[in-house]
matplotlib code that plots the C-alpha trace (Angstrom):
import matplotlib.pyplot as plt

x = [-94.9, -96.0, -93.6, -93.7, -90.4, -89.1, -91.3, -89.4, -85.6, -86.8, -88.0, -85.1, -82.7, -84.4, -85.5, -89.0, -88.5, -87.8, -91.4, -94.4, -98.3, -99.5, -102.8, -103.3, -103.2, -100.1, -96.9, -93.5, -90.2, -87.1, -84.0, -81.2, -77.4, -77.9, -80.7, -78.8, -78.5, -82.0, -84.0, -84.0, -86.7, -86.6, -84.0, -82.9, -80.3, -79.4, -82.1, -84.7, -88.6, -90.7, -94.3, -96.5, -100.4, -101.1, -104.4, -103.2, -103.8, -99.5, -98.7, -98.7, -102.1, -102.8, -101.9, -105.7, -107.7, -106.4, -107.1, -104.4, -103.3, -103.2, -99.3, -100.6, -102.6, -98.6, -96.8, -99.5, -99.0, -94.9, -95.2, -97.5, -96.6, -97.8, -100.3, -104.7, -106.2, -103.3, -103.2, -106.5, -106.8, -104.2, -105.9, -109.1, -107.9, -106.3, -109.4, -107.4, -108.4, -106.2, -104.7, -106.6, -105.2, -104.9, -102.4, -100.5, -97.8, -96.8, -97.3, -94.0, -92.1, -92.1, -91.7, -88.6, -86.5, -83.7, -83.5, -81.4, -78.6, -78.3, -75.5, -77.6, -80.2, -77.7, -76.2, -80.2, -80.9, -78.2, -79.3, -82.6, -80.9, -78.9, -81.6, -83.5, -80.6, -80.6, -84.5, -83.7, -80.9, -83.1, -85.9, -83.9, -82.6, -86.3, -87.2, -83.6, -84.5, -88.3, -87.0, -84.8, -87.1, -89.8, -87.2, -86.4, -90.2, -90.5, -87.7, -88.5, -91.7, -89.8, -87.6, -91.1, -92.7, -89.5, -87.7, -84.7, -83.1, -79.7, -77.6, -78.8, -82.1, -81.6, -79.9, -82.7, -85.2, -83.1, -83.7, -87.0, -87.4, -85.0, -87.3, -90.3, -89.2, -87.9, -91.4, -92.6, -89.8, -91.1, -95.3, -94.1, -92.1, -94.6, -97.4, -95.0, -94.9, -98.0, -98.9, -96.2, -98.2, -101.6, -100.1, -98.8, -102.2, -104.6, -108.0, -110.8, -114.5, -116.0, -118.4, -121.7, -120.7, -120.0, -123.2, -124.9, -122.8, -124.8, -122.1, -121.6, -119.0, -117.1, -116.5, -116.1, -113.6, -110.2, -111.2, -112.9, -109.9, -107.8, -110.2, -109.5, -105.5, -106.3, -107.9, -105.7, -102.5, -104.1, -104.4, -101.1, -99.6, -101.5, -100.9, -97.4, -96.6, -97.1, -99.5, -103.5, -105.2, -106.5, -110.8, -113.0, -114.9, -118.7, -121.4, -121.1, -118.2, -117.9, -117.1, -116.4, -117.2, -116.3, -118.7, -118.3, -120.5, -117.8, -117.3, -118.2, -119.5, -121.5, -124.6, -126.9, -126.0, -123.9, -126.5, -127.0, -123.8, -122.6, -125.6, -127.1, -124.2, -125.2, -123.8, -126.6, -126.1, -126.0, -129.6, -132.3, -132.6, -129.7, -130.2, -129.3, -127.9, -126.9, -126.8, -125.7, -126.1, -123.5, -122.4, -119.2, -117.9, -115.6, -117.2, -120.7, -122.1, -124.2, -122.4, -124.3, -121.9, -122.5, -121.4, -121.5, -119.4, -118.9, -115.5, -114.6, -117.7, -115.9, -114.5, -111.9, -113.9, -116.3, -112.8, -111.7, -114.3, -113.6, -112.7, -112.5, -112.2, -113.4, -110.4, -111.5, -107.5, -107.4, -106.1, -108.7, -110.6, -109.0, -109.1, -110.3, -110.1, -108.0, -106.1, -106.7, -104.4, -106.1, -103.3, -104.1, -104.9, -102.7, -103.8, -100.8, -102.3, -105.3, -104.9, -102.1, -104.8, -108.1, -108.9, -108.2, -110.5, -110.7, -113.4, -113.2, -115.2, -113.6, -110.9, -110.9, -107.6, -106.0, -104.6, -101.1, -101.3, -103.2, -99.7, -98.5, -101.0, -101.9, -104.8, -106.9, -108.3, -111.7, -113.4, -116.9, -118.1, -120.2, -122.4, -122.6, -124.4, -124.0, -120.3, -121.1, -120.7, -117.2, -116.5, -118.7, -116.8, -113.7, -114.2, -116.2, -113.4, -110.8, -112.3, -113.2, -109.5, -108.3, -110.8, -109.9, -106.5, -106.7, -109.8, -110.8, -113.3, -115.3, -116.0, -118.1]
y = [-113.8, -113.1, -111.4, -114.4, -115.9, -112.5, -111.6, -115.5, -114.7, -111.4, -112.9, -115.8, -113.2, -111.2, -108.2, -108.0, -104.0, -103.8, -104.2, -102.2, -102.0, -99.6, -97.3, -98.5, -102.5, -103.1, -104.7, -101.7, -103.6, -101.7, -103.5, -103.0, -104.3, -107.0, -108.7, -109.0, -110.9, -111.3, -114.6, -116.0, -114.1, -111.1, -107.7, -104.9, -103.3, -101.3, -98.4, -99.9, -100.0, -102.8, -103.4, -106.0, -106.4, -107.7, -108.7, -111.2, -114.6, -116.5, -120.1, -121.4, -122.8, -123.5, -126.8, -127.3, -124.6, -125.5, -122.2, -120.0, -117.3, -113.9, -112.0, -109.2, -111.9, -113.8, -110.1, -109.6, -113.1, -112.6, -109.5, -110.6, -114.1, -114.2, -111.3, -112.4, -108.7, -106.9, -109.5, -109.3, -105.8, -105.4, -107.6, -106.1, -102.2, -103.7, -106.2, -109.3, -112.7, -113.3, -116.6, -119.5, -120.8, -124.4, -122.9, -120.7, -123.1, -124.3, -120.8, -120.1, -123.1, -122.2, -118.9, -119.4, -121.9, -120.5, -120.6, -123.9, -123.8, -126.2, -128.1, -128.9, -129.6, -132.0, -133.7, -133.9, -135.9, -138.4, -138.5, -139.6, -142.0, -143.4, -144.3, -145.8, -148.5, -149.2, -149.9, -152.2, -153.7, -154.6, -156.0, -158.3, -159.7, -160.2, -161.7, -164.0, -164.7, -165.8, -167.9, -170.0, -170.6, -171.6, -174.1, -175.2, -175.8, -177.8, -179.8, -180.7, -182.3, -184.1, -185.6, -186.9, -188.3, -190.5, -188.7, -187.8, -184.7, -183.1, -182.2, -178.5, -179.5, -181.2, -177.7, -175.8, -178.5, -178.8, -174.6, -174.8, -177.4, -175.7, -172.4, -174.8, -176.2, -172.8, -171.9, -174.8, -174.3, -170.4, -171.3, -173.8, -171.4, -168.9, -171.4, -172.3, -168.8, -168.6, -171.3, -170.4, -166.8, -168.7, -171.0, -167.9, -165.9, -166.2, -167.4, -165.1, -165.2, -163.9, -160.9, -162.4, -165.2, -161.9, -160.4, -164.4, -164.7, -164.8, -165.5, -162.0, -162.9, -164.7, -162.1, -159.6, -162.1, -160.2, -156.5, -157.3, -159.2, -156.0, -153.9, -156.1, -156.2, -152.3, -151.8, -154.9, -152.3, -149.1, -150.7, -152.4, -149.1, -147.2, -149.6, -149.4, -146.1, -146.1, -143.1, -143.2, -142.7, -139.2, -139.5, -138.6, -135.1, -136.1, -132.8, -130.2, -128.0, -124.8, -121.3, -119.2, -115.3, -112.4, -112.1, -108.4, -105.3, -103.7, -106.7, -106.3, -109.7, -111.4, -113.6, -111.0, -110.5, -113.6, -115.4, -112.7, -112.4, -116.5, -117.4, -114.5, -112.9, -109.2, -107.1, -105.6, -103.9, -105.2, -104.6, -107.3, -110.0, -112.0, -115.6, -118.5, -120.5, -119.7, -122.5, -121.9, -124.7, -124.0, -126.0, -126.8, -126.3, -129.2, -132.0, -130.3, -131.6, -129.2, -129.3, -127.5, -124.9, -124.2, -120.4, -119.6, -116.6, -119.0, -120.7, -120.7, -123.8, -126.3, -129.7, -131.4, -133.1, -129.6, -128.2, -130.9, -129.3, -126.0, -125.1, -120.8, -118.2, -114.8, -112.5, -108.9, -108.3, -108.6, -111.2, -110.9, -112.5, -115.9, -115.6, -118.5, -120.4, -124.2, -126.3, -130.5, -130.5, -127.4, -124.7, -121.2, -121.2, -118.9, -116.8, -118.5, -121.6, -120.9, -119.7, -122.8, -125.1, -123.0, -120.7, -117.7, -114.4, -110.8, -108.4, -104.6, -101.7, -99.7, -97.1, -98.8, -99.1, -103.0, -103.8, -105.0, -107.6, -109.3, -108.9, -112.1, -114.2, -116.5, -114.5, -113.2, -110.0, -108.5, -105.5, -104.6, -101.0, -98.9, -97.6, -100.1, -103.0, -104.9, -105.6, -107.5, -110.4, -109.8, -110.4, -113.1, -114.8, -114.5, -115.8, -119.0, -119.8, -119.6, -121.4, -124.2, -124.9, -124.6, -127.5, -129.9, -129.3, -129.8, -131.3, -133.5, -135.4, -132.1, -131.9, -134.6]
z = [-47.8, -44.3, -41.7, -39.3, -40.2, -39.8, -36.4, -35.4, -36.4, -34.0, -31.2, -31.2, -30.7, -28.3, -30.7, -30.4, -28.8, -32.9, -33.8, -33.1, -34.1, -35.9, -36.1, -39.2, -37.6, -39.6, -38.2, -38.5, -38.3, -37.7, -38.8, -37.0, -37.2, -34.6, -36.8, -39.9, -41.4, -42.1, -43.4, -46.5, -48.3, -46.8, -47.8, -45.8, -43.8, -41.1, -40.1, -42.8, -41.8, -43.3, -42.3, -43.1, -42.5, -39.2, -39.7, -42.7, -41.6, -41.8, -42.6, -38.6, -37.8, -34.1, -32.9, -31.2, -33.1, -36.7, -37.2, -39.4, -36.8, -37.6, -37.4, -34.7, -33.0, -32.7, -32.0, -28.8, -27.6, -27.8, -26.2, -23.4, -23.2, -19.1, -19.0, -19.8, -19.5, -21.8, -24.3, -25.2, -24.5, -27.7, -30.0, -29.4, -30.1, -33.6, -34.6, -34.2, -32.8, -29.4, -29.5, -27.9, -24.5, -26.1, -28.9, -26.4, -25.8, -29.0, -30.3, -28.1, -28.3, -32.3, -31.9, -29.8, -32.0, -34.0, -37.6, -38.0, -40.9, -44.0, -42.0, -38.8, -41.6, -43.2, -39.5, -38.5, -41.7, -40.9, -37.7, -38.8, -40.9, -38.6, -36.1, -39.4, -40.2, -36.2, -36.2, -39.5, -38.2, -35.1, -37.1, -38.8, -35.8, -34.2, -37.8, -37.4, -33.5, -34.1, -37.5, -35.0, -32.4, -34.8, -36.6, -33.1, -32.4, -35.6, -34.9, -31.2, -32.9, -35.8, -32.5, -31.1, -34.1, -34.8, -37.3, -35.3, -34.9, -35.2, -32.1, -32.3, -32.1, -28.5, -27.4, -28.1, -26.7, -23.9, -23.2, -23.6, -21.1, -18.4, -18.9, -18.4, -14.8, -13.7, -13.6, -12.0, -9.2, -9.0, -9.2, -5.7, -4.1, -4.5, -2.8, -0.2, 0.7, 0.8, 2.9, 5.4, 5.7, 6.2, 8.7, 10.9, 11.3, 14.4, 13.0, 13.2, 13.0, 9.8, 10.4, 10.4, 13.1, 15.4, 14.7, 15.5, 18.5, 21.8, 24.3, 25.8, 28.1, 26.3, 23.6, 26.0, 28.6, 27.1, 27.8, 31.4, 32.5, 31.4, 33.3, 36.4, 36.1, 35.4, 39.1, 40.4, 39.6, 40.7, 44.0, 44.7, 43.8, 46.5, 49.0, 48.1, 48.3, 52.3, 52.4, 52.5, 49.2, 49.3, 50.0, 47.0, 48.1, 48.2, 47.7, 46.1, 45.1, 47.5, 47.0, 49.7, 49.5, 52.5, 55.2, 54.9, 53.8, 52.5, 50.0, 45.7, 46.3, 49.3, 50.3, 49.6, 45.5, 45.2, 43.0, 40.6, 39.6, 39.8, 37.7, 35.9, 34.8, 37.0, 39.7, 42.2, 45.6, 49.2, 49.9, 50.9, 53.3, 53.5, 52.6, 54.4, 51.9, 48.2, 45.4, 41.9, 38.9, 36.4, 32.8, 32.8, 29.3, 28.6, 30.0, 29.5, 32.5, 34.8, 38.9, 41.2, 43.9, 47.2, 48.0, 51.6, 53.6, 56.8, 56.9, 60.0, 60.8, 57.9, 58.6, 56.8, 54.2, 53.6, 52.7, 50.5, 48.4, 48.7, 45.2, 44.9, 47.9, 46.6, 48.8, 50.4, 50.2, 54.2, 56.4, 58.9, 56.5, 57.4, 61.5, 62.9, 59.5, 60.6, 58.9, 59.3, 62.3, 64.0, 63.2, 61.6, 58.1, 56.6, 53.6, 51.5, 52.3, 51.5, 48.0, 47.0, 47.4, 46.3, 43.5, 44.5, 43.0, 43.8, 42.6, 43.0, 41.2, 38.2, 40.0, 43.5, 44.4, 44.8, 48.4, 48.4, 50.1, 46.7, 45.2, 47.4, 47.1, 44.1, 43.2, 40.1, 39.6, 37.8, 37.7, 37.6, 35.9, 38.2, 35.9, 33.2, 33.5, 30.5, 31.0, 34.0, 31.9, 31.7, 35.1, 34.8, 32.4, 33.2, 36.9, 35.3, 32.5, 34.9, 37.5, 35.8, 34.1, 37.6, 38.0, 35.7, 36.9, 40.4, 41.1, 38.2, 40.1, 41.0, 37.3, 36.9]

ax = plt.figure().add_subplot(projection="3d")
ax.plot(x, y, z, "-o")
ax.set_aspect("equal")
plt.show()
């Protein structure tokens, strides 16, 4: 006999420390008082060793493999129920097959039962019995139940050929023919149902009389009248309001630098930096005028910018597209710069309804009066060149969410 019953009553009472594997690939049991008393078959008592062979093949043969499975191959497998890499590790040092993923779980399931006693044996074999009378007991009622209804059959056609029939007979015809207009009664209600869906739903053309139709406007008479009612609404509500609908800027967006030498930015390096991305001095001719194409990221459309250092010459619809004012970080900056209704422009005022910028070399100090206004800041590296693009970046991403914000229109 093999030691898997014994390895079984172990593991069920959670004594598998008990075992261990030997150098020798054999199995060493150490009984102990809390395993007594052992399974039928086996002797021993308290502080006893046995060992078995662990490489002999026991009676359980995998439910998937068929294969008879060797007692270390089990001990591993109960030891490392979880664990790949140790598992196999083990069964490799002792020359054992490791057990196959398909027999893993019913390995365990068995393993894990207790040893049942003659009683439960004894209540389980009633059991069994039990549920066998029941599954007679219900046969013979099918077998009574089909009997009648074929007697009632055979009777129903004695009744029609004219040999007459007994008063149970007419019963059971009488059943058969209720069960028989029920179903009608459910087959009509179910069409009635039906109709009354069908009768509900708009009519629509099948696909391929779309694809043959050839009067545009007609097919297209629902969504231009909800254009229409669309525009109809957007201008009842202006008019309603009481207050001029604010003009559409036409040109170009603007961007309006310093008009000083002592600026990071002005006429004379503006294009560099806007459209190629570097910072070069104040030297050179000035130019007259400055244009910069630029690709807007979200709507990927290119918009061409006007940059000019002159803002005192503006009229009210130049300023309406005046998006960014690049700030020195002093108000005389803004002398001379009006409003619609002639008044000094303010520097407040100026940055609440433009995108206000500032610009300074790496360790110039800020002026303070930045700190008021609504302004953002960048810095450009003396020496290095290559994080112009920085600068760059961050004046064009910022600039253009400001955009979409405020002026929407200007994006397009």
């Amino acid at each position: 006999m093999s030691g898997l019953p014994l390895l079984k009553h172990l593991n069920s009472r959670g004594l598998l420390s008990q075992c261990e594997a030997t150098a020798e690939h054999k199995l060493k049991i150490k009984v102990t008082a809390a395993a007594l008393p052992l399974p039928a078959g086996f002797t021993g008592g308290d502080g006893d060793v046995l060992e078995f062979d662990g490489q002999a093949a026991t009676e359980y043969k995998g439910v998937e493999s068929g294969k008879a499975l060797q007692l270390l191959s089990i001990y591993f497998q109960l030891l490392h129920p979880a664990k790949f890499v140790p598992n196999l590790r083990a069964c490799s040092a002792h020359d054992v097959e490791a057990v196959a993923s398909g027999d893993k779980k019913a390995l365990l399931a068995h393993m894990e039962e207790k040893i049942k006693s003659s009683s439960s044996k004894k209540s389980k074999s009633k059991d069994s019995k039990s549920k066998t009378d029941e599954k007679k007991q219900k046969k013979v009622k099918t077998s009574i139940q089909s009997k009648d209804i074929t007697s009632a059959l055979g009777k129903t056609k004695e009744k029609e050929n004219g040999a007459g029939a007994s008063t149970e007979t007419s019963s059971e015809f009488k059943f058969l023919d209720t069960v028989e207009i029920d179903a009608k009664r459910l087959a009509e209600d179910r069409a009635t149902i039906a109709q009354n869906i069908l009768n509900f739903e708009a009519p629509v053309a099948t696909t391929d009389a779309l694809l043959r139709s050839t009067d545009t406007s007609k097919d297209l008479s629902i969504a231009l009248d909800y254009i229409k009612s669309l525009a109809s609404n957007k201008r009842k509500s202006s008019s309603s309001s009481g207050q001029p609908a604010k003009k559409q800027a036409t040109g170009p967006p603007i961007i309006v630098i310093p008009n000083a030498m002592s600026s990071v930015i002005t006429m004379h390096n503006a294009e560099a930096f806007f459209a190629d991305a570097t910072y070069t001095s104040n030297k050179g001719a000035k130019p007259k005028k400055v244009k910069c194409v630029r690709k807007l990221t979200k709507s990927r459309k290119n918009v061409e910018f006007e940059i000019i250092d002159d803002a005192k010459s503006l009229s009210p619809s130049e300023w309406n597209r005046v998006v960014s004012v690049i700030a020195l970080g002093k108000e005389w900056q803004f002398k001379d710069w009006k409003n619609q209704d002639r008044t000094p422009m303010q520097p407040v005022d100026v940055f609440s309804r433009t995108f206000g910028f500032y610009i300074s070399l790496e360790g110039a100090p800020v002026p303070e009066n930045l700190k008021t206004w609504s302004v953002k800041f960048a810095k450009i590296n003396r020496d290095n060149r290559g994080l112009d693009s920085v600068a760059h970046a961050l004046f064009w991403n910022q600039l253009e969410a400001w955009m979409f914000v405020n002026k929407p229109e200007m994006c397009v």
